[in-house]
MIDREN-476454 format. One record per residue (C-alpha): x, y, z. Coordinates in steps of 0.5 Angstrom, whole numbers, padded with zeros to 4 digits, always signed. Layout:
BEGIN
XYZ/...
***
This chain:
BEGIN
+0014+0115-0126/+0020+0112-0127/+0021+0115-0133/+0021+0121-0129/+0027+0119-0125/+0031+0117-0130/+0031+0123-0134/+0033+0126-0127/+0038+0122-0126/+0041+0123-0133/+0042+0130-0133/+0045+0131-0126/+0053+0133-0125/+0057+0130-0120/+0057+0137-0116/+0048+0135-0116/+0049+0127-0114/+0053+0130-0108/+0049+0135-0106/+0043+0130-0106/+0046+0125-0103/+0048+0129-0096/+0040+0131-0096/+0039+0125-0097/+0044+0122-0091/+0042+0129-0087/+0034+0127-0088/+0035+0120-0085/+0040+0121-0080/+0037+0128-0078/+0030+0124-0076/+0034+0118-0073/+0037+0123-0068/+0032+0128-0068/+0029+0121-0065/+0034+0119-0061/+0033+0126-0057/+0027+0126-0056/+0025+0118-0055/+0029+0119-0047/+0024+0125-0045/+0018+0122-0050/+0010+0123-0047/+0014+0126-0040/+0011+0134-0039/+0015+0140-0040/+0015+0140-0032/+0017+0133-0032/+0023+0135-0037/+0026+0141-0034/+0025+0137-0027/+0029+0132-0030/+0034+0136-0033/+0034+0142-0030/+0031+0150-0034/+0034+0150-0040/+0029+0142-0041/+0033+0137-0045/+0039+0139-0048/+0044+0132-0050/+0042+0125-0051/+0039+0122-0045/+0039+0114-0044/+0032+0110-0047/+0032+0103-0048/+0038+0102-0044/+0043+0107-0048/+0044+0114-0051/+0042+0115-0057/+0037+0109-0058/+0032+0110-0063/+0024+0108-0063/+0020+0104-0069/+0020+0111-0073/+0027+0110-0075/+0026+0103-0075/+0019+0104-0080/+0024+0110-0084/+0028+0105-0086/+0024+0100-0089/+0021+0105-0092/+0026+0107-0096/+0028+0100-0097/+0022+0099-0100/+0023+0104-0105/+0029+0102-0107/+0026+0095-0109/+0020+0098-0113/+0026+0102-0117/+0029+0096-0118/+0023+0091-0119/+0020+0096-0126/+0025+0092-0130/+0020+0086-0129/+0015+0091-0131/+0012+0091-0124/+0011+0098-0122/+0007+0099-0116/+0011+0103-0111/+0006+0102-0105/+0006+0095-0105/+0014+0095-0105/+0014+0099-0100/+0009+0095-0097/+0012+0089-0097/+0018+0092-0094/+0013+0094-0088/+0011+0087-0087/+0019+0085-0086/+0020+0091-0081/+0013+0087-0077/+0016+0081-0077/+0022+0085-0074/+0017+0086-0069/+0015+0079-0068/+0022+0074-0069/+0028+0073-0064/+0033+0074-0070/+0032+0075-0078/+0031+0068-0082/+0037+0066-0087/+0032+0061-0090/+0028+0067-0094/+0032+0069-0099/+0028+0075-0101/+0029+0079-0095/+0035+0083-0098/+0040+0085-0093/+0036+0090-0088/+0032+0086-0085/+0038+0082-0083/+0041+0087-0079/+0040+0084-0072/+0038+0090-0068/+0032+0092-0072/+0030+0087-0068/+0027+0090-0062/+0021+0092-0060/+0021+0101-0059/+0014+0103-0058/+0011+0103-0064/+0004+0105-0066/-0002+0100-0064/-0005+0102-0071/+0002+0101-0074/+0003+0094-0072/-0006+0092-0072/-0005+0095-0079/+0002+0090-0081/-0001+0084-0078/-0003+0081-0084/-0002+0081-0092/-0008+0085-0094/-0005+0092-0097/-0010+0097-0094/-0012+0104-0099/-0015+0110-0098/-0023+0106-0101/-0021+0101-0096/-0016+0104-0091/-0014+0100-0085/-0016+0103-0078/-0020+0108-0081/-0020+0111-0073/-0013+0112-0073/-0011+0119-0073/-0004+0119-0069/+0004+0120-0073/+0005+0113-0074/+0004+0113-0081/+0007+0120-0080/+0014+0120-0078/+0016+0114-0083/+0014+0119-0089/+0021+0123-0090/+0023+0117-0096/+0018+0119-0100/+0020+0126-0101/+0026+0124-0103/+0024+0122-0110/+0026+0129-0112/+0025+0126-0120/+0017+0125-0118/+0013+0131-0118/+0009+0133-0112/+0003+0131-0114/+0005+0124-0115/+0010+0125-0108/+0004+0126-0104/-0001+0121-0107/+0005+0115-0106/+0005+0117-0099/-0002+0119-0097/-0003+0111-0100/+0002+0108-0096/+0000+0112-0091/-0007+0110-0092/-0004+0101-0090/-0004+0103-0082/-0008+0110-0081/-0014+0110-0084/-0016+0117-0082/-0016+0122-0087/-0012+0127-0082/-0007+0122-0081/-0006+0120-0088/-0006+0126-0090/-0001+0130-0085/+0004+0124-0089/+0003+0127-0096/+0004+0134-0094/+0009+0131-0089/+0013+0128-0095/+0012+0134-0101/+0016+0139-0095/+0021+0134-0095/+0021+0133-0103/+0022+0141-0103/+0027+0142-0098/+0031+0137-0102/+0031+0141-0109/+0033+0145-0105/+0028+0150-0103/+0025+0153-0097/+0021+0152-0091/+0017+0156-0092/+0016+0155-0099/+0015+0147-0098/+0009+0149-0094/+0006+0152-0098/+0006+0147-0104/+0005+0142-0099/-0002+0146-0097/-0003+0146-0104/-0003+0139-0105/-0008+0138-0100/-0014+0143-0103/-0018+0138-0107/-0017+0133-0102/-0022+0130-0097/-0022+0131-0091/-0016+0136-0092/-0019+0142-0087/-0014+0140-0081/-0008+0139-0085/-0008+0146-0088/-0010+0150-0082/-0005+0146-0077/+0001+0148-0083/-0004+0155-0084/-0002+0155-0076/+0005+0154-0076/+0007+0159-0081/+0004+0164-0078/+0006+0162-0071/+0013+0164-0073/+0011+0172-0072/+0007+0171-0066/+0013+0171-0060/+0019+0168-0058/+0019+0160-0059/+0018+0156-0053/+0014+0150-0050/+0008+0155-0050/+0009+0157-0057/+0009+0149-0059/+0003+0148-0055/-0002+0154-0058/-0001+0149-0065/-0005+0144-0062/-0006+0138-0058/+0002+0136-0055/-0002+0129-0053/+0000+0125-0059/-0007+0123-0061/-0008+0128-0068/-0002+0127-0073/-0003+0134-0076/-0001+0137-0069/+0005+0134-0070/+0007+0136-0077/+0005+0144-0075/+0011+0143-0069/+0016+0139-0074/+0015+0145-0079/+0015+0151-0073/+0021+0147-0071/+0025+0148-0078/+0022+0155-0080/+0024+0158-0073/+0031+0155-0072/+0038+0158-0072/+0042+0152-0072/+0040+0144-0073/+0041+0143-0066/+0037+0149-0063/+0032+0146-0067/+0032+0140-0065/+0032+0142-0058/+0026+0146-0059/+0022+0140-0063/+0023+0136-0055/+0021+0141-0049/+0014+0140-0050/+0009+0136-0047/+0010+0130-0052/+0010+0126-0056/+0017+0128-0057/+0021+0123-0060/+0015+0124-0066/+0017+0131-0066/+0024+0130-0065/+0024+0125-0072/+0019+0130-0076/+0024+0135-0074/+0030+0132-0076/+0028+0130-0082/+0026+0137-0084/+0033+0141-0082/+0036+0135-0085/+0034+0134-0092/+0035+0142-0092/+0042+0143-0089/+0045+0137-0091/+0049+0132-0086/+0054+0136-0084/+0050+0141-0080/+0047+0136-0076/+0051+0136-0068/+0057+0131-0069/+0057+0129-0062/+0049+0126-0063/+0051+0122-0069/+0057+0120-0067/+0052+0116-0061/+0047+0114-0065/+0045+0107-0065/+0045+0104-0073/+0049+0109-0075/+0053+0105-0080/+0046+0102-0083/+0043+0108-0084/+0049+0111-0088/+0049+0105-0092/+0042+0105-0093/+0042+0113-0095/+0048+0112-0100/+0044+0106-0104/+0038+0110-0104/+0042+0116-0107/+0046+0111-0112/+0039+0109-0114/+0036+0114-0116/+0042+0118-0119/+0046+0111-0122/+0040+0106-0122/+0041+0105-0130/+0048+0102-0128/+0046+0098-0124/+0040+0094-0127/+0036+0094-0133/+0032+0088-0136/+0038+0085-0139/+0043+0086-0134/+0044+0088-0127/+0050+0088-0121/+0049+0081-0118/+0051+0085-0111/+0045+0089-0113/+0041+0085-0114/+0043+0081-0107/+0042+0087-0103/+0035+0089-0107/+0032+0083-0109/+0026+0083-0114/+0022+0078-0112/
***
């Protein structure tokens, strides 16, 4: 896998690097916004919503959590996804190579999060993400994500945690993975169905993040919509379990053709509830297909019956990762809570996975690299 990345790497221009990196801040600033819209109006109905905030439903940012443009645990558990698969990037010059633990391991610093007043200076392998004062804060997260995280054992798809668990939490913290555009799909799909797999056991759930990652992965090698769905329904045929996933993605791009979007066209892809990932995924996907711009699209990834700061995050990241970071509304951005860490976090991730030899290698590595990815 490495070698693959590497290799990529080796070949891009500047004009690539470039390109890259604004899908790549598109893709995480897409979710984080698409979240923030939808975290005001989340599990409200569409009735609720246009009562609210009149015909047209949600429009702008609207408070949550005591401000505008606050974000909940998916942005949170996006970050330290990628976070994490910096650090398995820069821990393969030990020779271990394991992205799922490394990624793990990031998980487990966004529980404690969830759990301590502040960061602790004392654990000098935090790296610098998980000293960020705002990550902690509790926004809702998924009881499966925390049940899952609340201890070290690393769960797999033989010995999955909450096999039961059929929601998006897993879901919408796996845009990350498709940004290994040096991977193969394949191998996109397996790393986010296994990372899945450590808080939501159900083969819905876990499988809505392998497709859920290969249409990203396609978005940012710049291809479409369309054509990423369709590669990421093919991914998913030899897989068990995988009959839901397919016909949810199978819906949504036949939706496109069935009338004008609406919240009546969202609710006719599934379940609005939250309870089944790969509704969520089929909205995300209709959103992106049928959208005229990133912001139209994101307001039609909300004004539904929820869960709409779900939607709102799959949403984001699909139109990000596509159009890249300027077609995303400058107002939205300009408010949104952990903006500066979000740039900051998608730049390291670009550089790494276009620069990562510079930066470190068996011999020798970037002190400050190393400072903000640690390898232990």
């Amino acid at each position: 896998m490495s070698a693959a990345i590497a290799a990529t790497a080796a070949v891009w221009g500047r004009t690539q690097q470039q390109d890259f990196r604004s899908r790549v801040r598109g893709c995480l600033l897409g979710a984080a916004v698409g979240d923030a819209l939808g975290a005001g109006v989340d599990t409200l109905s569409t009735e609720a919503v246009r009562e609210a905030h009149g015909p047209a439903g949600l429009t702008d940012l609207t408070p949550a959590y005591g401000r505008r443009g606050a974000v909940t645990a998916a942005t949170q558990l996006s970050l330290f996804t990628v976070d994490g698969l910096i650090r398995a990037q820069v821990r393969r010059d030990t020779g271990a190579w394991h992205p799922p633990t490394d990624v793990h391991r990031a998980h487990l610093r966004w529980a404690a999060t969830q759990r301590d007043w502040g960061p602790d200076e004392r654990r000098k392998d935090n790296g610098w993400l998980a000293n960020e004062e705002w990550l902690y804060v509790r926004r809702d997260p998924p009881r499966a994500t925390l049940t899952g995280l609340a201890d070290e054992v690393l769960g797999t798809l033989d010995r999955p945690k909450n096999p039961a668990a059929r929601d998006a939490g897993a879901l919408v913290r796996s845009a990350p993975y498709g940004l290994l555009v040096g991977w193969e799909p394949q191998l996109v799909c397996q790393l986010a169905v296994e990372c899945a797999a450590q808080t939501h056991g159900h083969p819905a759930a876990y499988l809505s993040a392998g497709a859920f990652a290969v249409i990203v992965h396609g978005l940012a090698r710049g291809e479409t919509v369309e054509a990423s769905a369709r590669r990421a329904q093919a991914q998913l045929t030899q897989r068990p379990g995988h009959e839901p996933v397919a016909e949810a993605l199978g819906n949504a791009l036949d939706s496109v053709r069935r009338g004008a979007p609406g919240p009546d066209a969202l609710a006719a892809l599934g379940d609005t509830d939250g309870e089944h990932a790969e509704d969520a995924l089929a909205i995300a996907v209709y959103c992106a297909l049928v959208a005229e711009d990133t912001a139209q699209g994101l307001r039609l990834a909300v004004n539904h019956d929820g869960p709409s700061a779900a939607t709102g995050t799959l949403t984001g990241a699909l139109l990000g990762a596509l159009h890249g970071e300027t077609a995303l509304p400058p107002s939205w951005i300009a408010e949104l809570e952990g903006r500066p860490s979000i740039l900051a976090l998608a730049d390291d991730f670009a550089m790494e996975m276009t620069q990562g030899p510079a930066l470190h290698g068996p011999e020798s590595a970037a002190p400050g690299w190393l400072a903000r990815y640690p390898r232990g």
